[in-house]
N, C-alpha and C positions, 0 to 999 in steps of 0.2 A: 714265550716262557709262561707256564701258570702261576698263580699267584701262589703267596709263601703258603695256604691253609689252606690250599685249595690239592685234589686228586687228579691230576693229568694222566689221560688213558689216550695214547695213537693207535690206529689202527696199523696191525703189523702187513696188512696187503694191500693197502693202498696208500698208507699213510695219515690219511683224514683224522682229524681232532675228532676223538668220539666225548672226550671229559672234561673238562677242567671245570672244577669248581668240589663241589659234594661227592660223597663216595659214590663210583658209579652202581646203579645194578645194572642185571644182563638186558643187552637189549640188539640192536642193530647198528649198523656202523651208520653215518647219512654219506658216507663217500661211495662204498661200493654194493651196501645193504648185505654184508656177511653179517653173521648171528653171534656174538660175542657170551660167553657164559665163563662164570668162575666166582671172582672175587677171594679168592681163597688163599691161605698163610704159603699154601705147597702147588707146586705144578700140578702131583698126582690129585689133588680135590681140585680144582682147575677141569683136569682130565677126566675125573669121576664124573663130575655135573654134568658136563658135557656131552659123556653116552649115556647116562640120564635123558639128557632134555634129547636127547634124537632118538629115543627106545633104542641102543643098540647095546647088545651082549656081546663084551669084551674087556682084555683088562686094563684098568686105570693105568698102570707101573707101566708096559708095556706104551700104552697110547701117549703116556706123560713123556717118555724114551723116546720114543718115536718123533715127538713132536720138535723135541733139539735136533734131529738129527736130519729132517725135510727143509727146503724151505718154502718162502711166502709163495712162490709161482704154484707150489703145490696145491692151494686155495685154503689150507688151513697152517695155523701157527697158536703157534704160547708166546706169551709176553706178559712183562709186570707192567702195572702202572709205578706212576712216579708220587710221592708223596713224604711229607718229612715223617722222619722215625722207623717208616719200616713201607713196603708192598703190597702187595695182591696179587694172583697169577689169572689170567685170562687166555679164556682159548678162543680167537677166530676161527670161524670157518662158510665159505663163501657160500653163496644160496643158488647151486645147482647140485642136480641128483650124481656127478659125476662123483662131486667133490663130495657128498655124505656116502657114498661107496666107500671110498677112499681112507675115511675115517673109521672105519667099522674093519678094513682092514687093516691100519695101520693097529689100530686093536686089540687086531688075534697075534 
């Protein structure tokens, strides 16, 4: 369990503690080394930063959609962290070229 003031972030493909303690920022998981990006109030800025940080043209609403509708085997996922008062949305996504394909078309 994380502590009561503290920001608990799992990793949605492997499971590994990526947080507990301070707000995370984006960084890599240490369990399976996917690339974790977001922090954000909503899935779709979650989704937005995300093809941001990989240059990829596509659209947020679509990829944010997408992202409930895949799951973790796929090598990318959405998920909140845990925290009192309210969340964050984070996007995993694993570190091979299959899986940033994959993302670019979940995308379009």
């Amino acid at each position: 369990m994380g502590s009561l003031s503290g920001v608990r972030l799992d990793c949605p493909l492997c499971g590994a503690l990526v947080n507990d303690g301070d707000p995370p920022e984006p960084g890599h998981c240490p369990g399976c080394g996917a690339r974790y990006i977001g922090g954000t109030e909503r899935p779709h800025g979650a989704a937005e930063a995300t093809l941001q940080a990989f240059g990829i043209a596509g659209d947020p609403d679509k990829l944010a959609r997408a992202l409930f509708e895949v799951g973790p085997e796929t090598g990318v996922a959405v998920t909140s962290d845990r925290r009192e008062g309210f969340y964050a949305w984070w996007v995993f996504v694993a570190p091979d070229e299959a899986t940033h394909t994959r993302l670019a078309t979940l995308a379009k």
